[in-house]
Each structure stands twice: as C-alpha cells, then as structure tokens.
N, C-alpha and C positions, 0 to 999 in steps of 0.2 A: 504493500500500500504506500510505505513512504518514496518508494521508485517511481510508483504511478502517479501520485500528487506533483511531487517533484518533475515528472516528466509535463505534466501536464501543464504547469505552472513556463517551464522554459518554452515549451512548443507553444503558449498563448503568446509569449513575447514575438515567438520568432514566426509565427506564423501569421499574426496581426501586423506585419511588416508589409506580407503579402496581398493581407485585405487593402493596406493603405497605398501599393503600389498602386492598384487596382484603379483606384476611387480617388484616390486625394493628392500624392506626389507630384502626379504631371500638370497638375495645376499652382502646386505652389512651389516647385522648387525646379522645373524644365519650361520656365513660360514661354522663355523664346524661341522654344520652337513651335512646328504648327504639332494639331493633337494626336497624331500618329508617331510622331517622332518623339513626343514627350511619355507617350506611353510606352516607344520601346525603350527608350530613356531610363523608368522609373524602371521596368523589368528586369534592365541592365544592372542597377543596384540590387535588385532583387535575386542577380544571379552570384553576384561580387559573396556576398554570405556565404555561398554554399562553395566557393573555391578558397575561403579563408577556416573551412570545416577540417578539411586535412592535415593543415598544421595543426590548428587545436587537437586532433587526433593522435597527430605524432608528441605533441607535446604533455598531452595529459593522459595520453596511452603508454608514454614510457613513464611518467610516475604513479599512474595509478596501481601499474604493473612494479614498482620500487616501492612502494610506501601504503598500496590499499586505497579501495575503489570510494571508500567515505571521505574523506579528504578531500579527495577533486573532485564527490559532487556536489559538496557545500560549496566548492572554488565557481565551479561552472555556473551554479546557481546566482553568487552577487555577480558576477560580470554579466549574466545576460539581465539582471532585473537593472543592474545601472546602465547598459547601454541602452534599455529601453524606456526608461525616464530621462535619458538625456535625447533622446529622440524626442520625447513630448515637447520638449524643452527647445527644439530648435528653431532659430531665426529661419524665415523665410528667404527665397529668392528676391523678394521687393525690400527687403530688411536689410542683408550682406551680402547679394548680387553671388558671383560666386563662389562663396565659401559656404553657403549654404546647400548646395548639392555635391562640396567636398565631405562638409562634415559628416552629410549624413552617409557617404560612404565610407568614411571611415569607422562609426559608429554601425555599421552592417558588420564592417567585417569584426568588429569588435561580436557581434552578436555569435555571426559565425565560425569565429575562436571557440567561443562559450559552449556552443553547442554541439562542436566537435567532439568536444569531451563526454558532455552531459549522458551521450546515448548510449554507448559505450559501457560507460558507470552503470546507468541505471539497468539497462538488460540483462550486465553479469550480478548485477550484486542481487534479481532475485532468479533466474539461471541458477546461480551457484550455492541458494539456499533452497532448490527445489529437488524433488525427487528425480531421480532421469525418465522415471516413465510419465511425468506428471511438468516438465520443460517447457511444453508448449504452449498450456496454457498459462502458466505464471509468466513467461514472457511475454507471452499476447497482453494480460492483462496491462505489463508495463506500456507495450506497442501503442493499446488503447489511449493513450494518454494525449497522443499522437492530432487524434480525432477530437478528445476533449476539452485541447488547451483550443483545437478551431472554434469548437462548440462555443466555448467560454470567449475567444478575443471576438468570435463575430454576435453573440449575444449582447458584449456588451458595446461593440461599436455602430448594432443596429437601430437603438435609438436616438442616437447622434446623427447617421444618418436621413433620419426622419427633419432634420432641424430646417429649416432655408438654409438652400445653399450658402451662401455667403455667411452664416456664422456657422455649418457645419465647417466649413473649408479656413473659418477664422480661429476657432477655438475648440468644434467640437469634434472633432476627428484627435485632439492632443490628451484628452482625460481617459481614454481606452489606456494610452501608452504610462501616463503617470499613475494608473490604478497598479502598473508593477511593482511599484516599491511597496505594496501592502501586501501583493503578493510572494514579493521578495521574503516578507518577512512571518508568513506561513512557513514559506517553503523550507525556511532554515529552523525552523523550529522543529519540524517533523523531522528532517534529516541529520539534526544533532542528534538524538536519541535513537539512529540504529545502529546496529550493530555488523563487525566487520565478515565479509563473506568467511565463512567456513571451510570454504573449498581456497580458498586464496589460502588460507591462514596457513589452512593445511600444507601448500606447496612451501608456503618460507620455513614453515619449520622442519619439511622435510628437508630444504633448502641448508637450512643452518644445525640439523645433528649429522647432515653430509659434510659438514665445514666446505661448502662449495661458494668460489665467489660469484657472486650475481650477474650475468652479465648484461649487454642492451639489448633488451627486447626487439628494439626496433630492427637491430641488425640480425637477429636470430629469425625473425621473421623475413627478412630480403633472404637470406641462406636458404632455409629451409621449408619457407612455405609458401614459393609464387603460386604456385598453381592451388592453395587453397584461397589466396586472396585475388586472383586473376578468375577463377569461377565465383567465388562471391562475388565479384564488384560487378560482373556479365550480367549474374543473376539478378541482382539487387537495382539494374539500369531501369526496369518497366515497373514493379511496385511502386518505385521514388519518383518517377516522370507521372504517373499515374497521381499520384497523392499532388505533387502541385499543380497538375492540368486543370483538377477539378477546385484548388483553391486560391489560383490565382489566373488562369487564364480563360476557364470556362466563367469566370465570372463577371471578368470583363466583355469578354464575347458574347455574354448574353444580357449586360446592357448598352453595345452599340448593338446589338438585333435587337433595342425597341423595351428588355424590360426596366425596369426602374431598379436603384440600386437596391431599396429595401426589398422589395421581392425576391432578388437576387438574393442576398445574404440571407432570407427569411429561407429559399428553398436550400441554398446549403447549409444552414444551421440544422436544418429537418434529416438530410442526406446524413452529415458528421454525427447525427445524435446517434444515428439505425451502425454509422460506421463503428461508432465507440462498439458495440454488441456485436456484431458480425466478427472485429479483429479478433475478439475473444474467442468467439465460436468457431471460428477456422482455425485458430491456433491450438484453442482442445484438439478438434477435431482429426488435427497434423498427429498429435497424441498416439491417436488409432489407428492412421490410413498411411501417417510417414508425412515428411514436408513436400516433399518432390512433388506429388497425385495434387495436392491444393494447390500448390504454385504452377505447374500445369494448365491445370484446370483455368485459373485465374489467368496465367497469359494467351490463350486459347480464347475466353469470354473476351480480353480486351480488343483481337483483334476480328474478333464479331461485331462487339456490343459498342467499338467507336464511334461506327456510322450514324448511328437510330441517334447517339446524344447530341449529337449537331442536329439533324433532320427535327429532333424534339426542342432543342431550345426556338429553332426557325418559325416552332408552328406560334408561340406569341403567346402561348396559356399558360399558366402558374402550375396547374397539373403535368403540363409538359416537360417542364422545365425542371420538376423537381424529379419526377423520372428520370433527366438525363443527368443530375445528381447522383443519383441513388446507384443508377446503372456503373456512374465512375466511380464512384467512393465506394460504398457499399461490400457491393459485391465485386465489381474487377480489382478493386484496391485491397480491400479487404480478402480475399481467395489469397492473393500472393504475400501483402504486406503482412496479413496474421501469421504465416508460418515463417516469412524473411528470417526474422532476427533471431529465432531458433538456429534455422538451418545454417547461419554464417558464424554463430556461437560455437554450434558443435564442430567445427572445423580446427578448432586452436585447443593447445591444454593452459591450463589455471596460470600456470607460469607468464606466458606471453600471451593469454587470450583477451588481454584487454587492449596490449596495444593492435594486435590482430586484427580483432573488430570492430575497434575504432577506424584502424585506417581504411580498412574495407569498406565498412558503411560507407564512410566519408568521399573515398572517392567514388560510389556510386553514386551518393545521394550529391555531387558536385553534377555530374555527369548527364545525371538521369532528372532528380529536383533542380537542379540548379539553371540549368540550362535548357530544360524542356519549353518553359514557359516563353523564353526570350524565342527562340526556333520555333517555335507555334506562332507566336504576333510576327516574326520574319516573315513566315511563310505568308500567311493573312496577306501582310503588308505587298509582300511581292506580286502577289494574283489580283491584288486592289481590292482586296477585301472580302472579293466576290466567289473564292475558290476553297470552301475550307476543308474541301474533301482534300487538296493538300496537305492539311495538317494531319486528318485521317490516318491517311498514308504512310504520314511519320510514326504517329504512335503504334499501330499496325506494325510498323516494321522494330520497330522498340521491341513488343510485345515478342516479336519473333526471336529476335536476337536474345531476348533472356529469356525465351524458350528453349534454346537448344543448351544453356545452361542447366538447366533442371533436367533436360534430356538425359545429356553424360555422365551427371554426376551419379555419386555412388550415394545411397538411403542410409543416413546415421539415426533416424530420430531413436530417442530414448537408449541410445549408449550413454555408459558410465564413459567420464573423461580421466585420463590418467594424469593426475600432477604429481610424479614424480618418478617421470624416467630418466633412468638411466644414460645422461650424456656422452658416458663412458662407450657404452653400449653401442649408443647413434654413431658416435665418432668411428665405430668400429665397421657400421653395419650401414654409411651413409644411405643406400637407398631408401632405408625408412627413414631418415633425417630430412630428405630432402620429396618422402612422396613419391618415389617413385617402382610404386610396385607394375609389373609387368603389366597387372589388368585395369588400373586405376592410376592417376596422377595428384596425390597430396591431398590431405585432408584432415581431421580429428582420427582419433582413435580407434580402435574395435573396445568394445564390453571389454570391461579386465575380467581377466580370468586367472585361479592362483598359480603363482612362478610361470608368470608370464608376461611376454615385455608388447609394447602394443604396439600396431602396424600402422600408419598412417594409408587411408585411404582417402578417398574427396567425399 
C-alpha cells in the first residue's frame, strides 16, 4: 500500500504535466508560435521528462541497489513534489519572454530524474515482499497507481477547467500543480514507516558473511544482462506509448475534433478509474496464465482496437468518446501494462535488480511514453490534420514490435529469484553470467532448487 500511494502521488505530479501540455502550455508559454506548433512545442517538453528518466534510473538504481530501495523512495518523492510546485509557481511567456519555456524544461527534466527512480523503488520493494506465486498481482497493485495518480491530477484539474478561459489559463490550471506539496507530504509520511525489502536484505547479508566487495550494478548489468534489458525495453515500447497516447495525445485530439476540454478529461477520468481495476486484474490474472498470454493478448487488441478509437472520438458523442478511452486504457493498456512490471522484474536477481529495472523501464518508457505522443501530433501535423489513420499505423506497428518480444521470450512468472549466486561460479561458467544458454538469450533465474546454482534464461 505505501508503494501504491507513493506511486500514485509521483505519477499525479508527472502525469498532470501531461494534462497541462494538452490544455494550457501552448498558450502561455509557446505564444509565438501559431497553435500547431505551440502544441508540438508543449509535447516536446513533455517528451524532454521521459529522456531525463534514465539517468534518474542509472542514478538511483545504482544506490538503491548500495544502500536499499527506502531511501531513494523518500529521495524520488521530494524532488518530484518540489518540481511540481515550482511548476505552479512559474512566470509566464508574457512575464520573462524566454526563460519561461527554459524553466519549465528544466523543471520537467527535474520531474523526470525523480521518476526514474521512483518506479523502480516502488515495484521491487512490494515484488520482493510478495510470494513468487502471488508477484503479479502485488505488483499490478503498485502499477495501479499509475492510473490513479491520472485519476486524481485530472479530477482535480477538471474543475479548473470549467472556469472562463482567461482565469483558467491565468491562475486556474496552477492550484492542480501547488496541491503537490500536500501531497508531498502524505506521501512521506506513509513511506517513512516501511520497512526495508526482505529479499534485498537478504542479498547484503548474504553479500557480507561472503566478505565479498560490492560491486557496480550498473556495470554488472552492461556485462551480463543485455539481452534481459534489450527484451525488456522491446517489450515495455507499446504498454508505455499506449499509456501516454490515451493521456496526453488522444486528449488533445479529441478537442481539436470539436469536444470540449471538460468532457474530454471527464471521459478519461471514467477510462483511468475502470484502468486502476483492470491493471490489477490482469496482473493477478498473469499469476495463473504467465505474463507473456496477457501481454500478447494486449499487443494483439492494440493493433485491432487503434482504429475504432479515432473512428469513435470523430463521431462527436461523449459515449463515443469514452469508448475510445476505455478501449486504450483499459483494456489494450491494461492487458500488457498489468503484467509489464512483473515480467521485467523477474529478469534480474535482488543484487542488481533495481538498477536492472530501472534502467529498462526507463529507457522504454523514454522511447515508447516519451516520444509516442510528440510522433503522433508529427504525424497529424504532417497529413494537415486530416490523416490520423497515420498515427494508426504507428501504434499498430509499436504494438507489433513488442509483440514479437513477448513472442521469444522465455515464461518466468512465479519463479523464486536467487540472491545469492555464486560469482565465483558465473566467472567460471560465463554463459550463464552473461545468458547465454543455447535455447534462450539472458534473463532471471529458474525456481531454486537444493545445491543448485541457477540458469539464466529470458
């Protein structure tokens, strides 16, 4: 629970960025240009976060992995709650010309430091206090958090919206972002009071009655685990383009097609609520059936179910429109992104699995979130508006490409993870070091079994 609050809390800061790119940026901080350009503009900041997520990754993946994953997610917590009341806080374009679309990307990428770390933290530390048959869905639950912080940043930026333009766009779009420092300060209260993974502990102290010195994660990871972070970050491209399609660019796209923004944020708030409960439910469900079958399944619906959500925002109805919500979040989002964070989890053991799935996540969620949405308004822009079965196209072909991820890869769900092999061993036996068993290329471990040392598979 303190994972998922916590989660919940950072993703309303960094996901309410998104709402505002949407809605408010290109009007008060890219005026000089005309409204197409100001909109890829604000996007363009919007994607700058998620390319400053893998340094955060590398940086608080190699101390969460030295020092324990409590630490950096109190750390990650105040830096995204103060870059996002320093966002409230910013002078306009008509205020300080251009230093007000420097600050605020500097103040992105600060967010996406912060959250580089955040996911990471929060996934292993309840991961590594769950059962191994029982993974899925305690991680889902954290995932959920994902949906809940949209829920919450566009609840509360909906009726701000509602205001006349001119004092939403003067002051009321800026109390969403300063309500973070109260939430800052939930979130560090729940997170002082837990307690450090079990499975971590485990590894250091195995760590230290081996008298072994510690090395960098980061580099143990470049050695010996590309191909478990080159199949994660494949896989993890269409979940993560999927999750900001539908909360930053299917939102704006469906009020230059005519709806209004409250509507808009009214039919994804309804979408992210159904999202919060589906992540959970596919991520049990990964529990039973493996992650591979749901994430499947989910890149399969996305390169069905693209089409009908453009077709559906076109037709102008509120019914329509939350449909084509529902169809991206929900369910295509939800299928893949509820078993994701398991299946990239079980890839690493306790020792380096934080910086592991830090840096994996991150550089998919650069790749895939980060960039989805800027390449979607591209595309728009390029066909003059009038062609979005281009964009179609793109995610479609997303969806395929980390299909064939889930393809190859080898089914770990509900393996036990081994922290504490034998480096003597590895060094001995490099191709399980490095993943490379004849039928499989790198990955987490098999089930321990006794006086038995474990195989990396994908």
């Amino acid at each position: 629970m303190a994972s998922y609050v916590g989660t919940t809390l950072e993703y309303y800061d960094f996901l309410l960025y998104g709402v505002a790119a949407a809605l408010v940026f290109p009007h008060l901080f890219f005026v000089s240009m005309d409204p197409l350009a100001a909109t890829l503009s604000a996007f363009g900041t919007f994607a700058v976060g998620y390319f400053a997520r893998p340094l955060g990754a590398v940086v608080f993946g190699h101390y969460g992995d030295k020092i324990g994953r409590k630490n950096i997610l109190v750390t990650t917590l105040v830096l995204m709650g103060t870059a996002s009341v320093l966002i409230g806080l910013l002078p306009t374009y008509a205020q300080i010309g251009m230093m007000a679309p420097v600050l605020l990307v500097v103040l992105r990428i600060l967010q996406g430091f912060a959250i580089g770390g955040e996911w990471g933290g929060a996934t292993l530390m309840s991961m590594e206090h769950a059962k191994p048959k029982g993974r899925g869905l305690a991680v889902s639950i954290v995932a959920s958090g994902g949906p809940t912080g949209a829920v919450l940043g566009t609840l509360v930026m909906t009726p701000f919206s509602m205001l006349p333009s001119e004092e939403f766009l003067s002051w009321g779009w800026r109390v969403p972002f300063l309500i973070s420092a109260l939430l800052m300060v939930v979130g560090l209260m729940i997170r002082a009071k837990v307690s450090e993974s079990p499975e971590y502990e485990a590894a250091r102290q195995a760590r230290v009655q081996q008298a072994k010195k510690a090395g960098m994660p980061l580099m143990t990871i470049i050695r010996h685990c590309k191909k478990q972070v080159f199949s994660g970050v494949v896989g993890g491209i269409a979940p993560l383009a999927f999750s900001t399609f539908a909360a930053a660019f299917l939102l704006s796209y469906a009020v230059t097609e005519g709806h209004t923004r409250t509507t808009a944020l009214v039919a994804m708030t309804i979408a992210n609520v159904l999202h919060i409960f589906t992540t959970a439910l596919f991520g049990g469900l990964s529990d039973k059936t493996g992650r591979r079958p749901m994430m499947m399944a989910g890149a399969v619906a996305g390169m069905v179910f693209i089409w009908p959500v453009f077709l559906l925002v076109q037709q102008g109805s509120f019914s329509a429109l939350l449909l084509a919500f529902v169809l991206a979040l929900p369910i295509v989002q939800g299928l893949m992104g509820g078993a994701m964070a398991t299946w990239i989890s079980e890839k690493f053991e306790a020792e380096v699995r934080y910086s592991g799935v830090a840096v994996t996540f991150q550089i998919a969620s650069t790749l895939g979130a980060g960039l989805s949405p800027l390449i979607a308004s591209s595309l728009l822009a390029a066909s003059g508006g009038t062609r979005p079965e281009w964009v179609a196209l793109f995610f479609g072909a997303v969806c395929a490409v980390s299909l064939a991820a889930y393809v190859f890869s080898r089914e770990q769900s509900g393996n036990a993870v081994d922290v504490s092999a034998d480096k003597d061993e590895l060094k001995r036996e490099p191709h399980r070091a490095n993943g490379r068993d004849k039928h499989a290329g790198g990955g987490i471990t098999e089930p321990l079994r006794p006086h038995r040392k474990s195989q990396a598979v994908i």
